[in-house]
C-alpha positions in Angstrom: 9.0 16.5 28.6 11.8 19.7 28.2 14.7 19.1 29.6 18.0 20.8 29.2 20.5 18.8 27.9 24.4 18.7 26.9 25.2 18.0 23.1 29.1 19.0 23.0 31.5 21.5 24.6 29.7 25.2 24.8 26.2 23.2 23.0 23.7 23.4 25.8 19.7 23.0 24.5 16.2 22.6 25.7 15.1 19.0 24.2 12.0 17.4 24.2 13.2 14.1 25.9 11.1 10.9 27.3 9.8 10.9 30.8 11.6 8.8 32.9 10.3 5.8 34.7 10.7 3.4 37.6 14.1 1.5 37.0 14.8 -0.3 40.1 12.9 -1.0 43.2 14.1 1.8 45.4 13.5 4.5 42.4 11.0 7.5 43.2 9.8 9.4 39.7 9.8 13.2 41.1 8.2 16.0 39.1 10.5 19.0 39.4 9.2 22.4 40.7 12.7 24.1 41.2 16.1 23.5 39.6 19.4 25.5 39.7 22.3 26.2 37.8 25.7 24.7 40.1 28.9 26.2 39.3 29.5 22.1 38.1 27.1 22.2 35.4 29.5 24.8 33.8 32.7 22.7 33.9 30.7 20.8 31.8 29.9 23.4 29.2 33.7 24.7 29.3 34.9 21.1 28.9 36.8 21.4 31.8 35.2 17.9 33.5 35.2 15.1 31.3 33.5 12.8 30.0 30.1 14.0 29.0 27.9 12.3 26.6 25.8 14.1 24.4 22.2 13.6 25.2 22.9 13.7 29.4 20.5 15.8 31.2 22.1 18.4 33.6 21.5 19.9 36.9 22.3 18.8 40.6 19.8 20.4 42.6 16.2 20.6 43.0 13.2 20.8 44.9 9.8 18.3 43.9 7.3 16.1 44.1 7.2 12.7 44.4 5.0 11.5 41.9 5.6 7.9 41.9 7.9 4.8 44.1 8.9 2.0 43.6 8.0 -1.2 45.5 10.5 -1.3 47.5 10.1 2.7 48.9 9.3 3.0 51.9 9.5 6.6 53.5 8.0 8.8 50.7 4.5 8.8 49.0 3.1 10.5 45.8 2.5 14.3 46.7 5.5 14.3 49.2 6.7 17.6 48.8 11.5 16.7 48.6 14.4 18.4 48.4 16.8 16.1 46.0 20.8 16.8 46.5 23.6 16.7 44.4 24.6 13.6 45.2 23.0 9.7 45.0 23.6 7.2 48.1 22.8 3.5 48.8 21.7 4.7 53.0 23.4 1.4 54.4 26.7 0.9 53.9 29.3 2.3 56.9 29.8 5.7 55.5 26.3 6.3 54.9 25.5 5.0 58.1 28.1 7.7 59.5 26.2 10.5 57.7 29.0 10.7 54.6 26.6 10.2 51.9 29.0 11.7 49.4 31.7 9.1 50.2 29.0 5.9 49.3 30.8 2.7 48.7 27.7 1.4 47.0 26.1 4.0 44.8 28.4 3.9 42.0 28.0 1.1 39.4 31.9 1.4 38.9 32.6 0.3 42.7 33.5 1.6 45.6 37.2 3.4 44.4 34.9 5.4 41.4 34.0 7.8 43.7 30.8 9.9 44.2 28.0 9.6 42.3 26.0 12.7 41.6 23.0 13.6 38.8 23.5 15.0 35.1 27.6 14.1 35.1 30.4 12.1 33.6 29.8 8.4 33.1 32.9 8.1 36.2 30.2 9.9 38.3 27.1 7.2 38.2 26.0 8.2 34.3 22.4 9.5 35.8 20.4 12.1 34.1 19.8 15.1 36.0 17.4 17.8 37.5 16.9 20.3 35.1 13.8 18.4 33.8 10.2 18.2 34.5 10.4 14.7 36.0 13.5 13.1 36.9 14.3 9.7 38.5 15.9 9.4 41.8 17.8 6.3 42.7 
């Protein structure tokens, strides 16, 4: 699949990149109709965030469809039309309970004190591909 993808400071390309697939029970495989460049994405090609590896997929926002779940999904279907955000969160723990998705104390593999997790970042910010793709996969 294209996908657009950081290689180094100011070296942004359209790669040919493997489809991504089901990691975890609770994944959803979403084939991307929409995408937009966030005012993040270009700290990344100024260098001014951190922490990039080459070969991470960018992009924060988009709109899809589900095209496959995992098990363990249970409120969306292949052919759900979604809107994915910015950010990734678990949905259970108190301050996603209390609507503060961004502020998840589960979401990030580095624990609760690393912060927000969010697609096509920093390793500190969940190490997820992101959503300027053809498919992506949505934790």
């Amino acid at each position: 699949m294209k996908a657009v993808v950081w290689h180094a400071l100011g070296d942004i390309r359209l790669d040919d990149v493997p489809e991504p697939t089901i990691k975890d029970p609770y994944d959803a495989i979403v084939r991307i109709t929409t995408s937009a460049i966030c005012g993040t994405d270009l700290h990344f090609v100024r260098g001014t965030m951190p922490g990039m590896q080459e070969g991470r997929i960018l992009g924060h926002e988009a709109v899809g469809v589900v095209e496959e779940v995992g098990p363990e999904v249970r409120n969306l279907r292949p052919g759900d039309r979604v809107v994915v955000p910015s950010t990734v969160a678990c949905g259970t723990c108190s301050y996603c309970r209390a609507g503060y998705y961004a502020q998840c104390d589960n979401a990030n593999p580095g624990g609760p004190r690393a912060g927000t997790v969010f697609f096509g970042g920093p390793e500190a910010a969940g190490g997820l591909d992101g959503l300027q793709a053809e498919y992506a996969r949505i934790p």
